[in-house]
Backbone atoms as SQL, in Angstrom:
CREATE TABLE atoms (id INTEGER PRIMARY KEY, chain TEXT, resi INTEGER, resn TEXT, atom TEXT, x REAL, y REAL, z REAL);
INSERT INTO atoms VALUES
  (1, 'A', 1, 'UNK', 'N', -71.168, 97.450, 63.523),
  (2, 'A', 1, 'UNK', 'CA', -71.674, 98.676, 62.914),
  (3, 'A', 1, 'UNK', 'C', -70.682, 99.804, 63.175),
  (4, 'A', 2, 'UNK', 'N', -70.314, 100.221, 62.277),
  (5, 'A', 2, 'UNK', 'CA', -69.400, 102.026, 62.333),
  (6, 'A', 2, 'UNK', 'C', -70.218, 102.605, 63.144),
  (7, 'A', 3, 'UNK', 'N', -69.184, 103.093, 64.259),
  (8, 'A', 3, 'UNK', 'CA', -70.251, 104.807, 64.986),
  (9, 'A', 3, 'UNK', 'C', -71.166, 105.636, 63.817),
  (10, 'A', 4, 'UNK', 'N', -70.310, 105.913, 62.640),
  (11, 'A', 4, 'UNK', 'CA', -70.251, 106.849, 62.052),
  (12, 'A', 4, 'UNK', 'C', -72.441, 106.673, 61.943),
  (13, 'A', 5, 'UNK', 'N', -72.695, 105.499, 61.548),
  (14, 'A', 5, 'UNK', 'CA', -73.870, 105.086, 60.871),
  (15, 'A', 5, 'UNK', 'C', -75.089, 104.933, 61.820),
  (16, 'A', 6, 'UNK', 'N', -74.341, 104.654, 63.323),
  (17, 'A', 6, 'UNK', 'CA', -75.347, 104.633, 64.419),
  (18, 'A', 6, 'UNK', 'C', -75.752, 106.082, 64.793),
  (19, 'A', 7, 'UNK', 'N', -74.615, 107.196, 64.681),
  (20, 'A', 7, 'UNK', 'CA', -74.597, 108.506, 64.767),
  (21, 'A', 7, 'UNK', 'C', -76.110, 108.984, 63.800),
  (22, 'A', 8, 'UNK', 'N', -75.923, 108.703, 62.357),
  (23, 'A', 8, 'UNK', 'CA', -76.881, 108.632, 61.158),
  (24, 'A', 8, 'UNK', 'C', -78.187, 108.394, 61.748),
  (25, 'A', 9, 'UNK', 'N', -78.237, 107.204, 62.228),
  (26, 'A', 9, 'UNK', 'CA', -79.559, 106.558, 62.189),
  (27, 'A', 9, 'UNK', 'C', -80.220, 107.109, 63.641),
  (28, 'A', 10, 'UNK', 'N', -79.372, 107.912, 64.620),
  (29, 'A', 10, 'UNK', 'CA', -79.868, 108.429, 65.792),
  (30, 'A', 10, 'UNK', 'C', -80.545, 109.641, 65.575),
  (31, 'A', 11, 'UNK', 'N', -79.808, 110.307, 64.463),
  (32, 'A', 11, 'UNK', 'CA', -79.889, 111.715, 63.957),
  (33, 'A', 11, 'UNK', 'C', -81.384, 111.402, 63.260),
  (34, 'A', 12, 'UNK', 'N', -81.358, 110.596, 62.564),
  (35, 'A', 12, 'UNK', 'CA', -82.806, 110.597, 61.879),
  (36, 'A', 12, 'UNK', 'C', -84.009, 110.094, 62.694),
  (37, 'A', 13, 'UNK', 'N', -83.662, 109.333, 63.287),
  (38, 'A', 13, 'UNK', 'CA', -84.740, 108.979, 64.303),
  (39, 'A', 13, 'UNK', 'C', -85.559, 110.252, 65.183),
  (40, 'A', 14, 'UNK', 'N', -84.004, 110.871, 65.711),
  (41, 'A', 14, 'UNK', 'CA', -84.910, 111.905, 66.509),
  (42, 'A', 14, 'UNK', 'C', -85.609, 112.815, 65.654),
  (43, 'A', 15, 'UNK', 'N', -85.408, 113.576, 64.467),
  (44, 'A', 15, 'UNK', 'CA', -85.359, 113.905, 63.440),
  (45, 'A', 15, 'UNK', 'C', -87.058, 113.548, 63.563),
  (46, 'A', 16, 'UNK', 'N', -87.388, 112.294, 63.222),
  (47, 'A', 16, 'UNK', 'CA', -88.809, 111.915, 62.640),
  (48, 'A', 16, 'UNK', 'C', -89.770, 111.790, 64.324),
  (49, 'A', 17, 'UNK', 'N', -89.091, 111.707, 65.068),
  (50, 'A', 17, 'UNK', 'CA', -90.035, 112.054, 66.276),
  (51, 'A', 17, 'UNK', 'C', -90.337, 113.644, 66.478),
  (52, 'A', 18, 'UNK', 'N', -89.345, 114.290, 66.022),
  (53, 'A', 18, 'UNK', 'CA', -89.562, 115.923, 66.393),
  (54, 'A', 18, 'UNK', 'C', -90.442, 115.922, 65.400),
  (55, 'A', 19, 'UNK', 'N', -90.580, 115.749, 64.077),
  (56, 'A', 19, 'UNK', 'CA', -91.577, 116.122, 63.132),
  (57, 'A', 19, 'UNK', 'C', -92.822, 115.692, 63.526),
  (58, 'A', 20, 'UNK', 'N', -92.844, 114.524, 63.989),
  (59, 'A', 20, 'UNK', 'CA', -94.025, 113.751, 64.792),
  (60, 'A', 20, 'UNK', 'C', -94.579, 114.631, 65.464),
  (61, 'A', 21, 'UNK', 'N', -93.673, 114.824, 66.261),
  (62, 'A', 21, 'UNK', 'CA', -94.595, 115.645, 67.555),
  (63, 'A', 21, 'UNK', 'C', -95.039, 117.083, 67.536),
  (64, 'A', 22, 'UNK', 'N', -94.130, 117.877, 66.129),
  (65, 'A', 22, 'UNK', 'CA', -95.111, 119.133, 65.775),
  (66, 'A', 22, 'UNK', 'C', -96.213, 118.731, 64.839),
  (67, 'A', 23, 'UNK', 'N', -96.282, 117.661, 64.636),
  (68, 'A', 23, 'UNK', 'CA', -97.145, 117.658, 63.405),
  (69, 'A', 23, 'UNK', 'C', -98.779, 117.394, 63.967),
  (70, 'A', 24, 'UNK', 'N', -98.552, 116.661, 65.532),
  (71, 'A', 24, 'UNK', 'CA', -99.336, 116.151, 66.433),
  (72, 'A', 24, 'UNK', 'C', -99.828, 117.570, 67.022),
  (73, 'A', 25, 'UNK', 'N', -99.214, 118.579, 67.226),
  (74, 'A', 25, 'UNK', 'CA', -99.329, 119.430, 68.149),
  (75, 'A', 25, 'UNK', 'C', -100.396, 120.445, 67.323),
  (76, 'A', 26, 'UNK', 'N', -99.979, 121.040, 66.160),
  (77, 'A', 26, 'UNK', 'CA', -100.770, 121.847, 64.797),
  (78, 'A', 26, 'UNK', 'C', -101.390, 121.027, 64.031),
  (79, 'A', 27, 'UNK', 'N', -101.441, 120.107, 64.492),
  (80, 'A', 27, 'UNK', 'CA', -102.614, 119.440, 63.083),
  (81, 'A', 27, 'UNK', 'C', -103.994, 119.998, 63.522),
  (82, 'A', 28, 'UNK', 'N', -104.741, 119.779, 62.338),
  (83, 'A', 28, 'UNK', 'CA', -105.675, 120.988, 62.595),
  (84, 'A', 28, 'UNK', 'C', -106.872, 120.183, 63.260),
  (85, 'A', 29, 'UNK', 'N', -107.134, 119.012, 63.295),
  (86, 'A', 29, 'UNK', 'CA', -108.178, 118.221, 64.308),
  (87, 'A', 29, 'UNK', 'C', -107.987, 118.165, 65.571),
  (88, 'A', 30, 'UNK', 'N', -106.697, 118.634, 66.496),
  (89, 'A', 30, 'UNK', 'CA', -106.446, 119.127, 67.714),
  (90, 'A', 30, 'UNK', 'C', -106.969, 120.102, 67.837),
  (91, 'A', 31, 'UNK', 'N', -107.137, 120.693, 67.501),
  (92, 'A', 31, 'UNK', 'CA', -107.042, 122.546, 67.164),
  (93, 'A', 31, 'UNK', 'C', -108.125, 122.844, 68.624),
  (94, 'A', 32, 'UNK', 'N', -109.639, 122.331, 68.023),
  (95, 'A', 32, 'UNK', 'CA', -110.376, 122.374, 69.088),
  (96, 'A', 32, 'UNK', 'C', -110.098, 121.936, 70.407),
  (97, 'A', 33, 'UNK', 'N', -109.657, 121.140, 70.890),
  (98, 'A', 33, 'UNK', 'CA', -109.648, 120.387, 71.708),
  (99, 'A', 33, 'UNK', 'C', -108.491, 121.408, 72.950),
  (100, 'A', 34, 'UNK', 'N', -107.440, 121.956, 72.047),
  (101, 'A', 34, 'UNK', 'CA', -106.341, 122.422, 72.536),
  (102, 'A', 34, 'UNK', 'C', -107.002, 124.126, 73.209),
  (103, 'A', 35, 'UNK', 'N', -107.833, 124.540, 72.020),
  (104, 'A', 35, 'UNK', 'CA', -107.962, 125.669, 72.698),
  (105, 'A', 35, 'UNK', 'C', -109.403, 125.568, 73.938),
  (106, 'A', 36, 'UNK', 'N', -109.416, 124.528, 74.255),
  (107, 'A', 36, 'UNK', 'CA', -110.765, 123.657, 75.223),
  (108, 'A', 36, 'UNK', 'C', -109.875, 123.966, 76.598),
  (109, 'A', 37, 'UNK', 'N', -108.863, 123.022, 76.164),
  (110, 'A', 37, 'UNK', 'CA', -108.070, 122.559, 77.271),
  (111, 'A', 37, 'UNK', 'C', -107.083, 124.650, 77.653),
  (112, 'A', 38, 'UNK', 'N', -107.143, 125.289, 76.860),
  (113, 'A', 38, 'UNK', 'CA', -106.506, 126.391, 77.275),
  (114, 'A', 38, 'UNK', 'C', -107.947, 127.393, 78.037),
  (115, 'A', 39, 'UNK', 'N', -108.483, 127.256, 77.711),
  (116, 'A', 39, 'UNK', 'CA', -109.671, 127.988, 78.326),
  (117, 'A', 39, 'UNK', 'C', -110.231, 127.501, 79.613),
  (118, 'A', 40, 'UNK', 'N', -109.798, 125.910, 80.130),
  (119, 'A', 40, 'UNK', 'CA', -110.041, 125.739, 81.197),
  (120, 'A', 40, 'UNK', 'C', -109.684, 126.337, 82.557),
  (121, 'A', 41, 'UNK', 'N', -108.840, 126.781, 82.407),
  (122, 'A', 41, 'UNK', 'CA', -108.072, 127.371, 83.383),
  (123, 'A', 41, 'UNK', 'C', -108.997, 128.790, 83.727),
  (124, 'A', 42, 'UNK', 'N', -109.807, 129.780, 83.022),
  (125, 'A', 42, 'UNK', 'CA', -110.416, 130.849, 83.078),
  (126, 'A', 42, 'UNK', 'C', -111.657, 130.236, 83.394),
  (127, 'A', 43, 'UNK', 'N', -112.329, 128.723, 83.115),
  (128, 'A', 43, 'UNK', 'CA', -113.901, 128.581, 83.485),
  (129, 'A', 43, 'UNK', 'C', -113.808, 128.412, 84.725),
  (130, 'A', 44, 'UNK', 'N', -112.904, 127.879, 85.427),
  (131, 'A', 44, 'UNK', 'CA', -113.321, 127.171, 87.010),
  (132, 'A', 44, 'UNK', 'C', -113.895, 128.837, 87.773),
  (133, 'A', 45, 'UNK', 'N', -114.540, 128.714, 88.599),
  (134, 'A', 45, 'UNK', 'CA', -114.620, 129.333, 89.540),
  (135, 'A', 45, 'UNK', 'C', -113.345, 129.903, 90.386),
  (136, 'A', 46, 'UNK', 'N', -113.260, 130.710, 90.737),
  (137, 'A', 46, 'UNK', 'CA', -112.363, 131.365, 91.814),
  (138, 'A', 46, 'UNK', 'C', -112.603, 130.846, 93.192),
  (139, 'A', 47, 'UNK', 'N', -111.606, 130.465, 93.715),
  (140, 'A', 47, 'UNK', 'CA', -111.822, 129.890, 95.278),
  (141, 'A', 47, 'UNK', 'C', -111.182, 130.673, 96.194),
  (142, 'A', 48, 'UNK', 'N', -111.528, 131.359, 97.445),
  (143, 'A', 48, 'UNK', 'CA', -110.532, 131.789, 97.969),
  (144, 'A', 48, 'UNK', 'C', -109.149, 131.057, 98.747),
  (145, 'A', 49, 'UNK', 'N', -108.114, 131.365, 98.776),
  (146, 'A', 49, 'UNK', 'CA', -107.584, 130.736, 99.285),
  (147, 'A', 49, 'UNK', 'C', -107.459, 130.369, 100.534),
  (148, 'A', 50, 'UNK', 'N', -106.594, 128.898, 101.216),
  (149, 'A', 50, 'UNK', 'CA', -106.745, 128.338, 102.193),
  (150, 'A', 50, 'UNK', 'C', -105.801, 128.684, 102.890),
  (151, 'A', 51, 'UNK', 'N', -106.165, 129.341, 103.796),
  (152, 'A', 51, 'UNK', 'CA', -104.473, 129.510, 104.634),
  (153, 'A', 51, 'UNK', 'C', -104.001, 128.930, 105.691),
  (154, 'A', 52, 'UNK', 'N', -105.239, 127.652, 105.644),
  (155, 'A', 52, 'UNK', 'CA', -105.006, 126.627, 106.699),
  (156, 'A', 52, 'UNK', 'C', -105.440, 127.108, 107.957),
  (157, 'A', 53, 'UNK', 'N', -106.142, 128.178, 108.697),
  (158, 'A', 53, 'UNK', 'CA', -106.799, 128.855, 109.472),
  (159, 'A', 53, 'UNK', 'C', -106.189, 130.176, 110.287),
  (160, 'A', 54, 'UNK', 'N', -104.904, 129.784, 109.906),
  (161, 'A', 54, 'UNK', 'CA', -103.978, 131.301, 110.462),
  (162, 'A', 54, 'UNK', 'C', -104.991, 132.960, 110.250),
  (163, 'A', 55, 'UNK', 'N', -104.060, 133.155, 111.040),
  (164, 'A', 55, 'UNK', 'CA', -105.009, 134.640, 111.234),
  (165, 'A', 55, 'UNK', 'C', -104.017, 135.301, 111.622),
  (166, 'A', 56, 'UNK', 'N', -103.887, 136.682, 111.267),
  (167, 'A', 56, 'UNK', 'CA', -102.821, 137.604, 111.779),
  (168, 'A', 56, 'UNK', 'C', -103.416, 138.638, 112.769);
């Protein structure tokens, strides 16, 4: 095989995974799920932190 064509076929490959993976990311049946998973971070409770028992 010519470089020239393995070069080609690398280029397109990644090419159709990048499209893949925005297409995965904005498709609109994620949609929910994504802004689920972004809001988790604000439901938990607040914990105070552990400072392992130190005391100043």
């Amino acid at each position: 095989m010519d470089t020239i064509l393995i070069h080609n076929i690398w280029t397109v490959a990644s090419l159709a995974v990048f499209l893949g993976i925005v297409w995965w990311a904005y498709a609109p049946s994620h949609r929910e799920r994504f802004e689920r998973d972004a809001r988790m971070v604000f439901d938990e409770p607040e914990q105070p932190a552990d400072d392992g028992g130190a005391r100043q």
